[in-house]
ROKEKE-108560 format. One record per residue (C-alpha): residue in three letters; x, y, z. Coordinates in nm, 2 decimals. Layout:
N
["ALA"; [X; Y; Z]],
...
end
This chain:
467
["UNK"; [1.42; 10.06; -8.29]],
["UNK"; [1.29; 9.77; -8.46]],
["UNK"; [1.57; 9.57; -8.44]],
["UNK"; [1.62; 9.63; -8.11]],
["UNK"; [1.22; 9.57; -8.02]],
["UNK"; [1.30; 9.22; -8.24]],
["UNK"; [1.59; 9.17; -8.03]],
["UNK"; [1.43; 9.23; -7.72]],
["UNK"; [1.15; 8.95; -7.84]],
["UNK"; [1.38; 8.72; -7.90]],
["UNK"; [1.52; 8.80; -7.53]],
["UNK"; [1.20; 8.76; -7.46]],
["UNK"; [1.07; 8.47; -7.60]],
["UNK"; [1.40; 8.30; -7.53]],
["UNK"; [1.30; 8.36; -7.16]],
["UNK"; [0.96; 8.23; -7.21]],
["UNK"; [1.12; 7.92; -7.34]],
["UNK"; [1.38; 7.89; -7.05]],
["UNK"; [1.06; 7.97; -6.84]],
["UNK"; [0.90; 7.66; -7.00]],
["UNK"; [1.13; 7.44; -6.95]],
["UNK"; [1.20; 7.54; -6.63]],
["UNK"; [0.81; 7.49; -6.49]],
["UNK"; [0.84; 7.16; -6.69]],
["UNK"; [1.14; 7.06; -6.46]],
["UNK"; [0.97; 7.18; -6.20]],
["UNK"; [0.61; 6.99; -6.31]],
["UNK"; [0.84; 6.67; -6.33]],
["UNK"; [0.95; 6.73; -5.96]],
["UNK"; [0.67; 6.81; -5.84]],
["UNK"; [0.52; 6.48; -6.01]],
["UNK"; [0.82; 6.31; -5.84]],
["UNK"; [0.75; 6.45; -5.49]],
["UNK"; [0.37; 6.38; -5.52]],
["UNK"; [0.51; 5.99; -5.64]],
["UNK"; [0.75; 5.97; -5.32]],
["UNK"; [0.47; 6.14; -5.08]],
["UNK"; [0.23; 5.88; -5.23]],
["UNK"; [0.48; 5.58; -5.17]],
["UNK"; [0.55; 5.70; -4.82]],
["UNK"; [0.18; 5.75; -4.70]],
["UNK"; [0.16; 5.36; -4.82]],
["UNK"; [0.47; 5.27; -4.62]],
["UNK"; [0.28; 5.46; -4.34]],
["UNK"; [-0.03; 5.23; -4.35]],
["UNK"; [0.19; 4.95; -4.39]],
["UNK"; [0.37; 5.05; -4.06]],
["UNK"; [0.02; 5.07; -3.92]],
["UNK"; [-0.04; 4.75; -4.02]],
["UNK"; [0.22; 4.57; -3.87]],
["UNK"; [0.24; 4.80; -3.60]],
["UNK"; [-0.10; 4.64; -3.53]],
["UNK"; [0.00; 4.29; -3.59]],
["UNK"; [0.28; 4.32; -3.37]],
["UNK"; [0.04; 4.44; -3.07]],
["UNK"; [-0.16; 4.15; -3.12]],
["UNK"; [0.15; 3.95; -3.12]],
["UNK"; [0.25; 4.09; -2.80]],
["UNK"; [-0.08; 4.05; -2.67]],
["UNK"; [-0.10; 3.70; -2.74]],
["UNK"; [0.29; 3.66; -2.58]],
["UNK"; [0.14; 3.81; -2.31]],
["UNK"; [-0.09; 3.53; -2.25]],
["UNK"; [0.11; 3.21; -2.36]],
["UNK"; [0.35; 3.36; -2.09]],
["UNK"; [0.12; 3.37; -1.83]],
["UNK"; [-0.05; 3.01; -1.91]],
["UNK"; [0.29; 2.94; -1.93]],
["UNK"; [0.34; 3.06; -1.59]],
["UNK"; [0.05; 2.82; -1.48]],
["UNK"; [0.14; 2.54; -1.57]],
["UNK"; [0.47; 2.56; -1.40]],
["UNK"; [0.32; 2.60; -1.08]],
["UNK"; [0.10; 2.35; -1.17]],
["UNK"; [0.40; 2.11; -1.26]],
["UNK"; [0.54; 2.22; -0.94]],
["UNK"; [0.25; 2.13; -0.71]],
["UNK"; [0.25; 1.77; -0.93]],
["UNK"; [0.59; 1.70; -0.85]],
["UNK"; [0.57; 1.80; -0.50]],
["UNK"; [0.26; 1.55; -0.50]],
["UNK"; [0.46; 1.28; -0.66]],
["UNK"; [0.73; 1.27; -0.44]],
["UNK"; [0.50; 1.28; -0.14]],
["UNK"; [0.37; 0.97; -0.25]],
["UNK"; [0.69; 0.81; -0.35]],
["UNK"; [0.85; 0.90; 0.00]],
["UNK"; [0.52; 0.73; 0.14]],
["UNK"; [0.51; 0.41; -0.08]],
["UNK"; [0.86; 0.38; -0.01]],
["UNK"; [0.83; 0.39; 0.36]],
["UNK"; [0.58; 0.15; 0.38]],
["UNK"; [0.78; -0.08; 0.14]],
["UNK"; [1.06; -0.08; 0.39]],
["UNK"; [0.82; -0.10; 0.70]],
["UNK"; [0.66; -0.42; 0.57]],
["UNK"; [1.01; -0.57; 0.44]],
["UNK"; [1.12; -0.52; 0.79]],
["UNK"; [0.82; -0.69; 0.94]],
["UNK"; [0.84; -0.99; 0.67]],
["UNK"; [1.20; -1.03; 0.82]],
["UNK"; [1.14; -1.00; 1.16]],
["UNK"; [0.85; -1.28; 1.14]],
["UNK"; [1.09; -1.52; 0.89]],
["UNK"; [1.38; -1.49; 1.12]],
["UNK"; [1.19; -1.49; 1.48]],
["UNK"; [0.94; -1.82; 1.31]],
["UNK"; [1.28; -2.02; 1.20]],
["UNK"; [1.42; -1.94; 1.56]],
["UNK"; [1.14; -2.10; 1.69]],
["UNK"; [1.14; -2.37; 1.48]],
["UNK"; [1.53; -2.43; 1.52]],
["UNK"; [1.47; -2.42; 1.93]],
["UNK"; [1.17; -2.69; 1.93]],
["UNK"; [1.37; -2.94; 1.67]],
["UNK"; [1.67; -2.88; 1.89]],
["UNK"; [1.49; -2.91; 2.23]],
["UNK"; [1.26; -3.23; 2.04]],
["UNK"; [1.60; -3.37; 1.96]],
["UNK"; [1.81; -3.31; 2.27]],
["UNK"; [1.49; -3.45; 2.46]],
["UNK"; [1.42; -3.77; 2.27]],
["UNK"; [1.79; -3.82; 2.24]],
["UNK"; [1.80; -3.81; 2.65]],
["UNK"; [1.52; -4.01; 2.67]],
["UNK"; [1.69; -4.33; 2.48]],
["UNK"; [2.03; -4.29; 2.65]],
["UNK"; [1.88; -4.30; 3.02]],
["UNK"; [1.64; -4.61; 2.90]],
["UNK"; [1.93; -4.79; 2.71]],
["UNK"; [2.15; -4.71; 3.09]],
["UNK"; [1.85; -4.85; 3.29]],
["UNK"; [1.78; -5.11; 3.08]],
["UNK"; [2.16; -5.27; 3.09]],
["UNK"; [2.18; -5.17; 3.48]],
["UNK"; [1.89; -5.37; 3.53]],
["UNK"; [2.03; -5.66; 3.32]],
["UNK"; [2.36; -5.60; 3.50]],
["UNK"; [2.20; -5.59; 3.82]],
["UNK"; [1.94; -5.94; 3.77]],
["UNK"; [2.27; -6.16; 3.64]],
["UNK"; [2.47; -6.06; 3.96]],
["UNK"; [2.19; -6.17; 4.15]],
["UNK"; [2.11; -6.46; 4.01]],
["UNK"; [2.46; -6.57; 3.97]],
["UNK"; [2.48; -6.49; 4.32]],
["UNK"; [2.19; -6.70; 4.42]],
["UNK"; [2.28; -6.97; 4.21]],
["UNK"; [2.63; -6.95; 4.36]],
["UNK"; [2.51; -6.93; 4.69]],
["UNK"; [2.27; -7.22; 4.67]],
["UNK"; [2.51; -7.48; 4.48]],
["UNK"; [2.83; -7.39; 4.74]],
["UNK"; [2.52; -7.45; 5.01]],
["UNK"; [2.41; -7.77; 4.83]],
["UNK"; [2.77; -7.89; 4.75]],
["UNK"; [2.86; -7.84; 5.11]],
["UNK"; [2.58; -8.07; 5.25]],
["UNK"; [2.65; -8.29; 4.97]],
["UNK"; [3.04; -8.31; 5.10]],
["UNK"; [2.92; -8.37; 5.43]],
["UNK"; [2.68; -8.60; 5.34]],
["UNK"; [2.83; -8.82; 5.03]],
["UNK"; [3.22; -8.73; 4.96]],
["UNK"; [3.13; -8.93; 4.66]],
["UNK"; [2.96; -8.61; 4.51]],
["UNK"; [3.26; -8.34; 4.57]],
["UNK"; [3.37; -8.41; 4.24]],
["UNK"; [3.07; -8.34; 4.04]],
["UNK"; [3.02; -8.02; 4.26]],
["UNK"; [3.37; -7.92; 4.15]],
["UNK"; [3.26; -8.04; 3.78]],
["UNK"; [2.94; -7.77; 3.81]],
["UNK"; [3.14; -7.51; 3.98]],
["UNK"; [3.34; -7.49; 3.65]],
["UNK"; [3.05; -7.44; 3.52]],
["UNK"; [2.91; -7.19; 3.70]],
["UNK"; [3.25; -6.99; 3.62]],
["UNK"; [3.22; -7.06; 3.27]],
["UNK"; [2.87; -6.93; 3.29]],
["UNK"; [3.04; -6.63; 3.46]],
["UNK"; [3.32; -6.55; 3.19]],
["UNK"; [3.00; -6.58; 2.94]],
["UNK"; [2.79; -6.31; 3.18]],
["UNK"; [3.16; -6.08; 3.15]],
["UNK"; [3.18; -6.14; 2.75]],
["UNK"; [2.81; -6.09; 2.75]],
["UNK"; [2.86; -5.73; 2.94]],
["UNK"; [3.13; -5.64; 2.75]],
["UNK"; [2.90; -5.68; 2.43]],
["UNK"; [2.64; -5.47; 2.58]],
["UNK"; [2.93; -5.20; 2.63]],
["UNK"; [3.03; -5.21; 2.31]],
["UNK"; [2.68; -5.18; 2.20]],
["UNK"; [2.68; -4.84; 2.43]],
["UNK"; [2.99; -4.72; 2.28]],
["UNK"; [2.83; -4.80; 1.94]],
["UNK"; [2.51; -4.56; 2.05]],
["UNK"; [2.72; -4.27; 2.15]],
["UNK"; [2.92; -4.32; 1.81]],
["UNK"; [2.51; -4.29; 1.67]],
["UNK"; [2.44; -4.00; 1.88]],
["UNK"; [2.78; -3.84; 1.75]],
["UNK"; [2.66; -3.91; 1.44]],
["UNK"; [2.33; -3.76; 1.51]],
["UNK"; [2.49; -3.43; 1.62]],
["UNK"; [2.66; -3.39; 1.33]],
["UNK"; [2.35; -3.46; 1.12]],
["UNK"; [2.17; -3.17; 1.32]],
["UNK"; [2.48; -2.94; 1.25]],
["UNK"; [2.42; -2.98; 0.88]],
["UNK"; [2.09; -2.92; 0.90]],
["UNK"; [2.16; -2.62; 1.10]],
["UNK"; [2.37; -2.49; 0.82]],
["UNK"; [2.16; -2.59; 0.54]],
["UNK"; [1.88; -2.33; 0.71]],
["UNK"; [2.15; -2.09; 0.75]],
["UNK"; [2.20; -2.15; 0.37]],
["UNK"; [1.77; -2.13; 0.34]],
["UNK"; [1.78; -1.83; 0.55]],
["UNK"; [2.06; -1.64; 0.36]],
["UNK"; [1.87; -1.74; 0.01]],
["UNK"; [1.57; -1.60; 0.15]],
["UNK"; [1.79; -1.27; 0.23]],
["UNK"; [1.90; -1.30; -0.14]],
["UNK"; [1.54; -1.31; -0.29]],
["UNK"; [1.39; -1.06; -0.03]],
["UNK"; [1.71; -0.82; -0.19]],
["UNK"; [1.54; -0.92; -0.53]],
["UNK"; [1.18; -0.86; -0.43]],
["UNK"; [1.35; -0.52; -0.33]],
["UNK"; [1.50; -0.43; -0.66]],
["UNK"; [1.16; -0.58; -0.82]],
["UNK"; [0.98; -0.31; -0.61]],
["UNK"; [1.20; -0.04; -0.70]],
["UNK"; [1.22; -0.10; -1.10]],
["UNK"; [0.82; -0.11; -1.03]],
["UNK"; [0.83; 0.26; -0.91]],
["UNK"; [1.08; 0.38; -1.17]],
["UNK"; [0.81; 0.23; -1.39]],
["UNK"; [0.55; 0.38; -1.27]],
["UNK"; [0.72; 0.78; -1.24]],
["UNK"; [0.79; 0.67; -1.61]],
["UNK"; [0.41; 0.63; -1.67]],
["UNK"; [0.33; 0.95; -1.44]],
["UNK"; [0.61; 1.14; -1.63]],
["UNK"; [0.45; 0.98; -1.97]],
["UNK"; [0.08; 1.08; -1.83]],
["UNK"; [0.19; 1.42; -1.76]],
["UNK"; [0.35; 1.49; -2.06]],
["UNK"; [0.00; 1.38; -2.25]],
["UNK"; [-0.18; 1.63; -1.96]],
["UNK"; [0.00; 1.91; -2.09]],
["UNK"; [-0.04; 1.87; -2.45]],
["UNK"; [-0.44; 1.79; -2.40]],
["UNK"; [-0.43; 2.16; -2.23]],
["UNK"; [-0.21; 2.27; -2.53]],
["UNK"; [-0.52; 2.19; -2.76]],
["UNK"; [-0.76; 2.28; -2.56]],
["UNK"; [-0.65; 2.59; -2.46]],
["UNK"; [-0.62; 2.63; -2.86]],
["UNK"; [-0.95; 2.51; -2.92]],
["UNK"; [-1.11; 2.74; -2.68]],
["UNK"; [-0.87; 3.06; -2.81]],
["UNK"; [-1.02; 2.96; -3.16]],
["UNK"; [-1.39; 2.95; -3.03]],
["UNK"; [-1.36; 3.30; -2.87]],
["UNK"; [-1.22; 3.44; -3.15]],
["UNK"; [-1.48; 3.26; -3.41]],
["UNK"; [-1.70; 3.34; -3.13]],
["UNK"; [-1.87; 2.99; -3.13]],
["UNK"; [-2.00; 2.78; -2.83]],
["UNK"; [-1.79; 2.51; -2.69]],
["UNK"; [-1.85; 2.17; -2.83]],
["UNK"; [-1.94; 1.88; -2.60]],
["UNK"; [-1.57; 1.74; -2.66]],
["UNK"; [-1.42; 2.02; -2.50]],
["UNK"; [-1.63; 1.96; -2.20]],
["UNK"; [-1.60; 1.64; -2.15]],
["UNK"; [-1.23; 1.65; -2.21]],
["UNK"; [-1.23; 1.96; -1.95]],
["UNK"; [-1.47; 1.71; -1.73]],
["UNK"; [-1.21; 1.42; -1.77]],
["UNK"; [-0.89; 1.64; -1.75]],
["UNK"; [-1.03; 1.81; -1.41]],
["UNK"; [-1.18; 1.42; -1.24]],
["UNK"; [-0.83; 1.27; -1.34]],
["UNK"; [-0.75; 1.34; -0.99]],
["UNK"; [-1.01; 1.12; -0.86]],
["UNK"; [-1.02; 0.85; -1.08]],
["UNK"; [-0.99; 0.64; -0.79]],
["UNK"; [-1.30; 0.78; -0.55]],
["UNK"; [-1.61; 0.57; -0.58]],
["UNK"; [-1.88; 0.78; -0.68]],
["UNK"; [-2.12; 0.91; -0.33]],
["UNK"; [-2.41; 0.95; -0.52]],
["UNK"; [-2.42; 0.72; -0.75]],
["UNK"; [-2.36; 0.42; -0.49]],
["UNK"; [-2.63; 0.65; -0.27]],
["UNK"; [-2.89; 0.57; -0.58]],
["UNK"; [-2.77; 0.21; -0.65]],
["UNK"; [-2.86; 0.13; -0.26]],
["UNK"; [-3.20; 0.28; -0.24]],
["UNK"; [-3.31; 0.12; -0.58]],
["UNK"; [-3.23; -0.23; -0.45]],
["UNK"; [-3.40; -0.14; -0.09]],
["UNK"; [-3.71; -0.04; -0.35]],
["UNK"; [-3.69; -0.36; -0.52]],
["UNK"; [-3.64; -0.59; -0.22]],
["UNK"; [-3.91; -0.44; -0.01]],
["UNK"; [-3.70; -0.35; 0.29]],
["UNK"; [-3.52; 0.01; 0.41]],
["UNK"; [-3.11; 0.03; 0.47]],
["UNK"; [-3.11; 0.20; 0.83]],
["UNK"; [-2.74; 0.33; 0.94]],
["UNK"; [-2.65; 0.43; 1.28]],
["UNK"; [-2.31; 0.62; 1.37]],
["UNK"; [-2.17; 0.71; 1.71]],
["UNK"; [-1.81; 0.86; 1.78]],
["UNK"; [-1.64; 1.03; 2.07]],
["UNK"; [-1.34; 1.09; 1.94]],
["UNK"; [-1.17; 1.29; 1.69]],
["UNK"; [-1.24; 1.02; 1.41]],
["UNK"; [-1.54; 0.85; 1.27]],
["UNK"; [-1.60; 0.57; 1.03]],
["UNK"; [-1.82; 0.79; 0.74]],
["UNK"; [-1.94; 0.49; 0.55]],
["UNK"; [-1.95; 0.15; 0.50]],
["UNK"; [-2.04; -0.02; 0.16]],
["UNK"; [-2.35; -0.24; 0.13]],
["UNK"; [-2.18; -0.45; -0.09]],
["UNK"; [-1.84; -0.48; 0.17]],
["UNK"; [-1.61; -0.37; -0.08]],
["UNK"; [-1.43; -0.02; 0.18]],
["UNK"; [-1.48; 0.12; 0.47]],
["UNK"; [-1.42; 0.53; 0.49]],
["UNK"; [-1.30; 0.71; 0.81]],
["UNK"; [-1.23; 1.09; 0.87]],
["UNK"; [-1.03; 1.32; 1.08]],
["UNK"; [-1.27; 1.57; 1.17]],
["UNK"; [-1.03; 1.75; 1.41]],
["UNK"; [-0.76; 2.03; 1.32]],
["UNK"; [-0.48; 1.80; 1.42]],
["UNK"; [-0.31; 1.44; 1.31]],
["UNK"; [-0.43; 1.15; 1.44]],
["UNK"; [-0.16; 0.82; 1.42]],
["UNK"; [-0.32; 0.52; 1.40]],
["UNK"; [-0.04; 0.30; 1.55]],
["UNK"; [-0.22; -0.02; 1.69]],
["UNK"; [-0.59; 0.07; 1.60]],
["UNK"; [-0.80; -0.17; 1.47]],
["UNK"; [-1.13; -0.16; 1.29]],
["UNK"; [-1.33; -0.49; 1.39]],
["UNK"; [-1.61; -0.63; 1.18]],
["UNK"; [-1.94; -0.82; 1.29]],
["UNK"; [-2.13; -1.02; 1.04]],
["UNK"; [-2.43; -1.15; 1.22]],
["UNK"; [-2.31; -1.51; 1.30]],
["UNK"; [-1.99; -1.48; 1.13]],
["UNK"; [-1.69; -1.49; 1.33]],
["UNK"; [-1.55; -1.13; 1.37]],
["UNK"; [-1.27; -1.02; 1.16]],
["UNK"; [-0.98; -0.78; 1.26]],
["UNK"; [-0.82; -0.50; 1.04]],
["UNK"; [-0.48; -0.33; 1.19]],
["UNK"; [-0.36; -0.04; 1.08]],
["UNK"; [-0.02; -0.03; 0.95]],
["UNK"; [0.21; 0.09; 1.21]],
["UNK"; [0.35; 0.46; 1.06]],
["UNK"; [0.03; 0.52; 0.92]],
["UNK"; [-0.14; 0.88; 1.04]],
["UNK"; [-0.43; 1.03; 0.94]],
["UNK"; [-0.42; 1.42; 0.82]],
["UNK"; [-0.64; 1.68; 0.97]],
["UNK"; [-0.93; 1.72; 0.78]],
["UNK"; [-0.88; 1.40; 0.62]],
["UNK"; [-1.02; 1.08; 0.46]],
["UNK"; [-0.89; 0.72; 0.45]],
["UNK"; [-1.05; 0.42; 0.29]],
["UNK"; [-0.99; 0.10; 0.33]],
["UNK"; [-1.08; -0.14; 0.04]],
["UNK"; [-1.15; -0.52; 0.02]],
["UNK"; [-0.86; -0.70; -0.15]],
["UNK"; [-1.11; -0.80; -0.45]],
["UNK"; [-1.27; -0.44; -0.49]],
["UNK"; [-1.11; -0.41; -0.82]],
["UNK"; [-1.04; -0.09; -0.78]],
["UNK"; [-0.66; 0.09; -0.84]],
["UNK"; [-0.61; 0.24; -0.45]],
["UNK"; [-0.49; 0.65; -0.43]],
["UNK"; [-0.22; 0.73; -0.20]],
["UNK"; [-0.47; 0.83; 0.08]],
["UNK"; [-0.58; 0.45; 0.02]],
["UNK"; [-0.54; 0.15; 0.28]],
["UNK"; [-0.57; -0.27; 0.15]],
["UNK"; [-0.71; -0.49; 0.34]],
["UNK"; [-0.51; -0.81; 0.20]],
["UNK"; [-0.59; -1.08; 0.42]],
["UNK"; [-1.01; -0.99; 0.33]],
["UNK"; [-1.14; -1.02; 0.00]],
["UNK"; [-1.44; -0.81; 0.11]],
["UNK"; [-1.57; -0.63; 0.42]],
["UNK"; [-1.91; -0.87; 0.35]],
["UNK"; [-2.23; -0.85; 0.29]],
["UNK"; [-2.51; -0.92; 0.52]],
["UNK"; [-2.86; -0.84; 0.68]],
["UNK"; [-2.66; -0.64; 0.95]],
["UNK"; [-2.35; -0.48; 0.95]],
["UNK"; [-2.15; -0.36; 1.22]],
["UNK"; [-1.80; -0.19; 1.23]],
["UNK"; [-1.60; -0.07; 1.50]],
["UNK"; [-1.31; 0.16; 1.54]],
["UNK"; [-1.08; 0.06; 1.86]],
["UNK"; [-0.78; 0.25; 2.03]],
["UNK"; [-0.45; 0.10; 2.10]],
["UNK"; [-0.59; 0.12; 2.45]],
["UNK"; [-0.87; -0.12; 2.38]],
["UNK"; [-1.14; 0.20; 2.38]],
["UNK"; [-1.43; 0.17; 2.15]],
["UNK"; [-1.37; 0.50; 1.95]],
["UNK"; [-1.64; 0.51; 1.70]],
["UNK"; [-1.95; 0.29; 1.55]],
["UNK"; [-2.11; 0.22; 1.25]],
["UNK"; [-2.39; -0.03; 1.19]],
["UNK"; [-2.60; -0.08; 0.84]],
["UNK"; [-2.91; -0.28; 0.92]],
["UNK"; [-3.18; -0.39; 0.65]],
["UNK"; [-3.50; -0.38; 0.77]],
["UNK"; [-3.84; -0.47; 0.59]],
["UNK"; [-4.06; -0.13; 0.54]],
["UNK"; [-4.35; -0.07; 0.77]],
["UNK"; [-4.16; -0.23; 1.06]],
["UNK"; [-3.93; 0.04; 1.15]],
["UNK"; [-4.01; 0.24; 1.43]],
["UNK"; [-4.18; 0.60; 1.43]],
["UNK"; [-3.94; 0.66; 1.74]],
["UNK"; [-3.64; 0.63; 1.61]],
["UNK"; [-3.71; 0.88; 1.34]],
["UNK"; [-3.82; 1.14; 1.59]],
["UNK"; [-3.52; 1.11; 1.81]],
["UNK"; [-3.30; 1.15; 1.50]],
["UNK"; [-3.51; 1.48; 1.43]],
["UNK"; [-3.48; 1.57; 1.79]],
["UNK"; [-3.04; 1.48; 1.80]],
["UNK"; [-3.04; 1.66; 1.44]],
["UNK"; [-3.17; 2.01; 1.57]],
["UNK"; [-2.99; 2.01; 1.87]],
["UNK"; [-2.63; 1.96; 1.67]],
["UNK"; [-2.72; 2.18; 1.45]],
["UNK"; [-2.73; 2.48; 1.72]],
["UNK"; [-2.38; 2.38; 1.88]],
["UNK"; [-2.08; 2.51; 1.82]],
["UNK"; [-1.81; 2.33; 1.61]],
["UNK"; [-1.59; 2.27; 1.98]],
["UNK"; [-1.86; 2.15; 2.14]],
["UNK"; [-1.98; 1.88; 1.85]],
["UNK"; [-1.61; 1.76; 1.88]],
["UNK"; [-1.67; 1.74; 2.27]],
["UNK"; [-1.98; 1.52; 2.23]],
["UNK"; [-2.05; 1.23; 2.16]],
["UNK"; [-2.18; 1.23; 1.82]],
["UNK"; [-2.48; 0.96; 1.71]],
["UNK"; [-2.67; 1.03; 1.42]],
["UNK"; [-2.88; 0.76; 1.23]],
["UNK"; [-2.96; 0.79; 0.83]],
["UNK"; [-3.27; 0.57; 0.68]],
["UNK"; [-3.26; 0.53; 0.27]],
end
């Protein structure tokens, strides 16, 4: 019984021993499965964590692709713009190419038709003197060969009659006579000869004026040649300048680049913008109008010299038609006009006329496919402005200025001779300007005010602005 007890210790213990070993196993997996749980809760986070990243990333893709998105339309309204202008720039290149020609080839016409007619005319001329003048010698040696005939056969006669003694002295100065004769033929002959001699001149004379003819027909077709040139200049001038605009806009886009950057990295730091980013926002956005003199400022610069001078800048405006003249410069350097109707306005043949006081007027014509949008706003600059025009921006070549005087006065005139529109700048000392005129403006003021937009662009329109 004993043995069998100690046997069934052993059994037992044996058991114990497996069962250790056993629950050690088990301890070690259970170590290992906490280990692997462990591990995979970490590669949980870490999914987390770029699960996270990736959102923002999305986020951000999100917006690149819609700033993205507007700066193609952007680019697309550009280039739209840009070949606007070059369509325009070009057809008014061609336009005044055409007109250079026409006035080269119709002013050597004229030319070639007076030398010709000059020519013809004085060549004329000498032939019918030279013919009168050897008619007329002709004509007095037949009569006076005649007479002198006449009277020696009447003298010789008597003198036969008389004294027989003298017949042979008659008969000596009758030879005579017919060698005086033969010496009046040689004589005519010469001054035939000299004719023939004078037609070979005038011959000469042709052929002179054919060279000349060709030598401006060579002028005219080297003209031709360096117009072509001019031509080519003109166009490797605008291939330049879409270079530049191409350069420019590439430099647009990467200032937006940074300063969209700049700004996403102020939100996010959530700082204030700097002053750079707002004048480079400022500059970026007033890139557009460079080229526009500034209202106000010029505004200010007149009434501080009417202050300092003493006297008041008085403007008055009329129109009764669809476009006005808006402003004029004090210092002559553009005149502004605008459509104010819904609908284009060509000015084919208009002309804006300037009055300086005693100075002679002066004449501005519009350029001949040259309209005026609805809505919009043309200026016409002095050719010494100094200012780089837009596209919207008219020259006036032949003018260094508009000018600048006491009074002012520019009109706008119709192809039909119609005074369209007025406006005259005055300067007139302070304290000498009438109460009057400031109440009729008040009074034309209110009343425009209450009309409807058809019936302002009905009426005539007169306004008058004191600074």
């Amino acid at each position: 019984r004993n043995s069998k007890t100690e046997a069934d210790l052993n059994l037992s213990q044996a058991h114990v021993r497996d069962l250790d070993a056993q629950l050690s196993a088990k301890k070690s997996d259970l170590a290992a499965v906490l280990n692997e749980n462990q591990s995979l809760k970490n590669d949980l986070q870490e999914l987390k964590d770029e699960v996270g990243r990736v959102k923002l990333l999305l986020e951000d893709s999100k917006k690149h692709l819609h700033d993205e998105m507007l700066r193609i339309v952007d680019l697309e309204n550009n280039k739209k713009t840009l070949q606007e202008q070059m369509t325009f720039t070009q057809r008014l290149h061609e336009d005044e190419l055409k007109e250079t020609k026409r006035v080269y080839e119709s002013r050597i016409g004229e030319m070639e038709s007076v030398c010709q007619r000059k020519f013809e005319s004085k060549l004329l001329d000498a032939l019918q003197e030279l013919r009168k003048q050897q008619e007329q010698q002709i004509q007095g040696y037949k009569e006076e060969m005649e007479r002198t005939f006449h009277a020696k056969m009447e003298n010789a006669q008597l003198s036969v009659a008389k004294h027989s003694d003298f017949a042979k002295a008659a008969q000596e100065e009758l030879m005579e006579k017919k060698l005086r004769f033969d010496t009046l033929t040689s004589q005519l002959n010469q001054y035939q000869s000299q004719n023939a001699a004078l037609e070979n001149r005038v011959r000469e004379l042709q052929e002179v004026l054919d060279k000349d003819r060709h030598l401006h027909q060579r002028l005219m077709a080297e003209k031709e040649e360096e117009m072509a040139q001019a031509q080519q200049q003109a166009q490797a001038q605008l291939e330049e300048y879409e270079n530049l605009l191409d350069v420019k806009l590439a430099l647009d886009l990467e200032i937006s680049a940074y300063r969209t950057m700049l700004e996403g990295e102020e939100q996010r730091l959530k700082l204030s913008p700097s002053p750079s980013s707002y004048s480079t926002a400022t500059q970026s956005t007033g890139q557009v109008r460079q080229f526009l003199p500034g209202k106000k400022r010029k505004m200010k610069e007149v009434k501080k010299r009417g202050h300092s001078a003493g006297f008041k800048i008085v403007q008055h405006a009329s129109s009764s038609g669809n476009v006005s003249i808006e402003e004029i410069d004090a210092d002559g350097k553009f005149v502004r006009l605008k459509n104010n109707s819904d609908e284009d306005q060509p000015l084919h043949g208009w002309v804006l006329r300037r009055h300086l006081g005693t100075v002679s007027d002066a004449t501005y014509k519009f350029p001949s496919q040259f309209t005026l949008q609805a809505g919009q706003v043309v200026t016409i600059w002095g050719a010494s402005a100094g200012v780089s025009p837009g596209p919207s921006d008219l020259v006036w070549k032949s003018q260094k200025s508009w000018g600048a005087a006491d009074t002012i006065d520019v009109i706008l005139i119709t192809d039909d001779g119609e005074e369209l529109a007025e406006r005259k700048i005055m300067h007139v000392p302070r304290g000498e300007e009438s109460s009057e005129q400031d109440d009729d403006y008040e009074e034309i003021t209110s009343e425009t005010e209450l009309l409807s937009p058809q019936t302002k662009r009905r009426r005539k329109k007169k306004c008058c602005f004191v600074s």
